[in-house]
ROLO-837580 format. One record per residue (C-alpha): x, y, z; residue in three letters. Coordinates in steps of 0.5 Angstrom, whole numbers, padded with zeros to 4 digits, always signed. Layout:
XYZALA/...
This chain:
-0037-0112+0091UNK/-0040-0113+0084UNK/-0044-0108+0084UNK/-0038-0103+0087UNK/-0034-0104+0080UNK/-0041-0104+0075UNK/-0041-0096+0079UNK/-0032-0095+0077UNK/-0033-0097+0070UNK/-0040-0094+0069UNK/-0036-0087+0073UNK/-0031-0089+0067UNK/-0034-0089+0062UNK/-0038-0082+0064UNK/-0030-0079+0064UNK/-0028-0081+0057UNK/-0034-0079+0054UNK/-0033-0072+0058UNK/-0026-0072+0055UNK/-0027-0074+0049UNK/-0032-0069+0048UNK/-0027-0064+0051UNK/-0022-0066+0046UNK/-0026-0066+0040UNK/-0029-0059+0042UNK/-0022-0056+0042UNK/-0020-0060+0036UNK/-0026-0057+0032UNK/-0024-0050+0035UNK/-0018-0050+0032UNK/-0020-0053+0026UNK/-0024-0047+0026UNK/-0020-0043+0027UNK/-0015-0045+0021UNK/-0021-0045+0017UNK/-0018-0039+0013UNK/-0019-0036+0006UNK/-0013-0035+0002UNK/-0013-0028-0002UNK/-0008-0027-0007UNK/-0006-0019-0007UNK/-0001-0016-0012UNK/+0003-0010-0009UNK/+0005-0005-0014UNK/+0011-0004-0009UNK/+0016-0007-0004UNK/+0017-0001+0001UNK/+0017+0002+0008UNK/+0011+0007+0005UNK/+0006+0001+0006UNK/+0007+0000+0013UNK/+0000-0001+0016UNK/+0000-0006+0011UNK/+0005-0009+0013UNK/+0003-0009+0020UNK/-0005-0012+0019UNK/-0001-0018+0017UNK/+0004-0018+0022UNK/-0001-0017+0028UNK/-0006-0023+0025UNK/-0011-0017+0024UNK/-0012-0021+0017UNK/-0012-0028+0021UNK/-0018-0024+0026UNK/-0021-0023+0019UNK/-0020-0031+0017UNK/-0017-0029+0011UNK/-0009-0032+0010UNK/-0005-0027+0005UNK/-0002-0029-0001UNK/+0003-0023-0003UNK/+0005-0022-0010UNK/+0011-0017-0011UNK/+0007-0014-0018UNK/+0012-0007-0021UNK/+0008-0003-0024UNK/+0000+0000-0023UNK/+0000-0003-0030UNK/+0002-0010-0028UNK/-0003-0010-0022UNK/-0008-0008-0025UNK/-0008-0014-0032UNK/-0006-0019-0026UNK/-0013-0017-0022UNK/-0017-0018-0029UNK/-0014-0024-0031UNK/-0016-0027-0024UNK/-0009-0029-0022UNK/-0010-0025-0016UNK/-0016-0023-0013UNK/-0014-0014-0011UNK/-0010-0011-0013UNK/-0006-0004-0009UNK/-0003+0001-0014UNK/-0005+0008-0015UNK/-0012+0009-0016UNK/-0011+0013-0023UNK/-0011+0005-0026UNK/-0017+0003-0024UNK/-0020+0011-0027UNK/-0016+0008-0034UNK/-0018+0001-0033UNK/-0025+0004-0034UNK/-0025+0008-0039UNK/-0022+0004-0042UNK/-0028+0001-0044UNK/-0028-0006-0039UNK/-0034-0009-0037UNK/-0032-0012-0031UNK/-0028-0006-0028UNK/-0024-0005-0022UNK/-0027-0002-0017UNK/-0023+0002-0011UNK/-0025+0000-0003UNK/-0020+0001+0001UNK/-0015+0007+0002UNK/-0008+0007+0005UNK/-0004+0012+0004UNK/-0007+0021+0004UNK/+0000+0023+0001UNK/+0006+0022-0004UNK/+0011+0016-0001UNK/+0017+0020-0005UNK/+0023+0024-0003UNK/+0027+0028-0007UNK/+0034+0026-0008UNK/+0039+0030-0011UNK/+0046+0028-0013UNK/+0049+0035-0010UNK/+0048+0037-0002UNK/+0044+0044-0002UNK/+0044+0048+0005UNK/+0038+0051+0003UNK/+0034+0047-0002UNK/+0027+0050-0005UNK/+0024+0048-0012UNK/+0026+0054-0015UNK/+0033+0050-0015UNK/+0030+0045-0018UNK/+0030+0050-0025UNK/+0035+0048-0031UNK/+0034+0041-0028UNK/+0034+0034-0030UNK/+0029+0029-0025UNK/+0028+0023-0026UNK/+0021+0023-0024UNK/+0018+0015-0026UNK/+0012+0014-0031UNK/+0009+0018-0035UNK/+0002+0016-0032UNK/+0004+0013-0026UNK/+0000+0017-0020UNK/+0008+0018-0018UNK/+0010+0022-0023UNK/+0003+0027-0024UNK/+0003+0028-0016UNK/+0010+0031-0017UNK/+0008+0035-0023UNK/+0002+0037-0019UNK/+0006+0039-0012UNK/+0012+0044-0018UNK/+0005+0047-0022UNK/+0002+0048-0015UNK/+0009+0052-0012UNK/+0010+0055-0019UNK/+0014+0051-0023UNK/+0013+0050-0030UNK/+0014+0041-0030UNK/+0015+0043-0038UNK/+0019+0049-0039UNK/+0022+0050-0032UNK/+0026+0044-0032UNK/+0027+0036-0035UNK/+0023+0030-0033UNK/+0025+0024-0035UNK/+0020+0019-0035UNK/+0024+0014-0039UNK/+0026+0010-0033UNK/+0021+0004-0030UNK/+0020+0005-0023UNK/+0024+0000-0020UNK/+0030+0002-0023UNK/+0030+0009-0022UNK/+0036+0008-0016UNK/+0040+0005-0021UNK/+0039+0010-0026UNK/+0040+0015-0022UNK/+0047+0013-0019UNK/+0049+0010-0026UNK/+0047+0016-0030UNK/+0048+0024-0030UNK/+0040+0027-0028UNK/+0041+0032-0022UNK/+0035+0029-0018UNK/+0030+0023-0017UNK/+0024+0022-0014UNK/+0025+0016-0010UNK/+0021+0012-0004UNK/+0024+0008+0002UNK/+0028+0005+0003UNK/+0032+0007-0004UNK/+0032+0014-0002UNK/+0036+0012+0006UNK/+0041+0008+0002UNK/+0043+0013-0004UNK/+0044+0017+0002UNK/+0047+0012+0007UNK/+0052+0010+0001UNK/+0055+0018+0001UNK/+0051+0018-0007UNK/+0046+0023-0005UNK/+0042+0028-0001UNK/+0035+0028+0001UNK/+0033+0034+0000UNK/+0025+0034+0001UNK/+0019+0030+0001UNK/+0014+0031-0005UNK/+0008+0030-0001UNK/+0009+0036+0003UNK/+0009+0040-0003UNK/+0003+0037-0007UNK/-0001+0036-0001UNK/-0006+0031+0000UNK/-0008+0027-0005UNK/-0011+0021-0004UNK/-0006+0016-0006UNK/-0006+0009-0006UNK/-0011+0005-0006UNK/-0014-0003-0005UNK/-0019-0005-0011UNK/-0021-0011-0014UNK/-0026-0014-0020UNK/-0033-0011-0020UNK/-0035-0018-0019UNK/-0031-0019-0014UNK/-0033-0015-0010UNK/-0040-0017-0010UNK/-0039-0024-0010UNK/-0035-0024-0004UNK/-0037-0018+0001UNK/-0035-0021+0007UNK/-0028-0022+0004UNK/-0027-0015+0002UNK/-0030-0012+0008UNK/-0026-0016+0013UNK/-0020-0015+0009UNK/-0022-0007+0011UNK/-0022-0008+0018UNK/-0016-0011+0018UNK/-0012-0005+0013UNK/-0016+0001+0018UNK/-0013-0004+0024UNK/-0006-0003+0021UNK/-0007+0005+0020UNK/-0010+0006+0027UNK/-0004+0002+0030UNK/+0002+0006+0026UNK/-0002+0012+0029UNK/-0002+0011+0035UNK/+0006+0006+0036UNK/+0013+0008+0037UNK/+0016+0008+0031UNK/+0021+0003+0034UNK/+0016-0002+0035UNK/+0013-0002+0029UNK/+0020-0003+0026UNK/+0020-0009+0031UNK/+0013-0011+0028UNK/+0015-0010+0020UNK/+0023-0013+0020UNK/+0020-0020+0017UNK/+0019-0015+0010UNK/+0025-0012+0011UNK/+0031-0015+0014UNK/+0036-0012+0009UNK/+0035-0005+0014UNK/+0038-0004+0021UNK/+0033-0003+0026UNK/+0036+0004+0027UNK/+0035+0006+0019UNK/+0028+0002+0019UNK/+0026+0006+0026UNK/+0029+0011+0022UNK/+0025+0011+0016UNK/+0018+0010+0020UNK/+0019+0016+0023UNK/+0020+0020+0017UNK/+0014+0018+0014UNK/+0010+0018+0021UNK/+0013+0026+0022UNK/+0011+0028+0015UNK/+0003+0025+0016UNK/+0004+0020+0010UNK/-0002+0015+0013UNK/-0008+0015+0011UNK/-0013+0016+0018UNK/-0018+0011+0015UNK/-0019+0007+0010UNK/-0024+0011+0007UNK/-0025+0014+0000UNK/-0029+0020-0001UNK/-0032+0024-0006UNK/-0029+0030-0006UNK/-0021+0025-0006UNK/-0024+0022-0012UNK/-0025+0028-0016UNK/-0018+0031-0014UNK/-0015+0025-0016UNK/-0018+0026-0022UNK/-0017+0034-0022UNK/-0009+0032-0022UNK/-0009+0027-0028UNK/-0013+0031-0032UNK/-0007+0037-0030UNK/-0002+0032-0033UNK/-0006+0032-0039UNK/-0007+0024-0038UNK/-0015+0025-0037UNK/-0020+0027-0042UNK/-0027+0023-0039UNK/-0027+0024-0031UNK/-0030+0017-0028UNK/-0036+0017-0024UNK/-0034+0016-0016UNK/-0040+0011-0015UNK/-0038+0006-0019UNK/-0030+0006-0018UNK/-0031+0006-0010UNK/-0034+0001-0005UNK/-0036+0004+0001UNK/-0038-0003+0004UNK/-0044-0005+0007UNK/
């Protein structure tokens, strides 16, 4: 009998050992698997234009990459490229004319561009009058609120008139008085024929009888590589698994909106946008899907970063071209 209980406690003993190692392994994975890298990103904009991004959080295609996103709402190139090189936050996602003007300033520890999201201009042309038949030729005599003077915005619609014929600087008026976030309000409180705006600020002058779509800018200007993620030079080469992951997860995005129904995506990225309907954000997706907006990777070549530049020096906001293999990370 003795000897029986020394063998059930013995038995004992080998069962909650096997369970406590059971529980502390799974307690680890876990641990592990919360064992993310916060990294701070300032966006230059809120808007369904950035989908993909948007996407990559909502999917936990940055959770694969044990990266946490910490996303910063930063109107302005200008002000998401001071945050990045005062180090408040670690990338930054603008126009990548910033970085070129960053550069060229003369900054030592420069922004660096490593991963594209989007090929062309995210804005709509919106006018204040219905036109049946709508061609730049129309826009002649005109005034359009265009964005800031210098902003990849603003040169990209210059780039599309000069490309179609028109003269930006004789033909009509461009106002680049107005700040970008403001370019609605301006519009539907001022006297300007047109404005160029993203979405969704394009869908609600619409939606509030204000104005008209009456067409895309980027498929008059073509593709231009458009926005971009960067980061510090340092940065970059402190923290290469960071910088390659955050690549992967943004290339998952794009992959993803490429090939989903533009309802699902609107089901995927309504957290960012409750303010819309299904309908009118499912809508919009499929607008931006139908005219090719997206980026297919996130890779930046040469011949993108000198086009990019050929447009910035058409604008006359470009006197020294930058070169193309210090201001873009190609990974690993």
């Amino acid at each position: 009998m003795k000897n029986k209980i020394i063998i059930l406690i013995c038995l004992l003993i080998i069962l909650a050992s096997t369970l406590f190692i059971f529980i502390s392994k799974k307690f680890n994975d876990k641990k592990e698997e919360n064992n993310l890298t916060k990294v701070k990103v300032a966006e230059v904009a809120h808007t369904i234009f950035y989908a993909p991004a948007y996407v990559a959080i909502s999917k936990g295609y940055f959770e694969d990459e044990k990266i946490e996103i910490d996303l910063t709402l930063t109107a302005g190139a200008d002000k998401v490229t001071a945050a990045v090189l005062s180090g408040d936050v670690d990338i930054g996602f603008c126009g990548s004319e910033a970085t070129i003007y960053v550069y060229n300033s003369g900054e030592k520890d420069y922004l660096v561009n490593f991963a594209r999201l989007t090929k062309r201009d995210g804005a709509f042309l919106v006018s204040r009058k219905k036109y049946d038949n709508f061609t730049l030729e129309d826009l002649k005599g005109k005034t359009v609120i265009g964005g800031r003077q210098g902003g990849m915005p603003e040169m990209t619609f210059e780039w599309a008139l000069k490309q179609n014929g028109i003269d930006p600087k004789k033909d009509l008026n461009i106002d680049t008085s107005v700040a970008f976030p403001a370019m609605e309000g301006a519009f539907i409180g001022g006297d300007a024929d047109f404005v160029t705006l993203f979405e969704p600020n394009a869908t609600n002058v619409e939606k509030e009888g204000l104005g008209y779509v009456v067409g895309y800018v980027g498929n008059w200007g073509g593709e231009v590589p458009y926005t971009a993620y960067n980061a510090k030079k340092s940065y970059i080469k402190e923290n290469p698994k960071i910088i390659d992951g955050f690549t992967k997860a943004i290339n998952k995005g794009l992959e993803y909106v490429k090939n989903t129904d533009s309802s699902v995506i609107a089901k995927d990225i309504y957290e960012f946008f409750p303010e819309l309907s299904l309908n009118d954000l499912t809508a919009i997706i499929e607008r931006y899907k139908t005219n090719d907006a997206w980026a297919d990777s996130t890779k930046i070549t040469k011949e993108d970063f000198n086009h990019l530049q050929e447009i910035m020096t058409s604008a006359k906001e470009l006197d020294k071209k930058a070169p193309y293999d210090k201001l873009v990370y190609q990974g690993k």
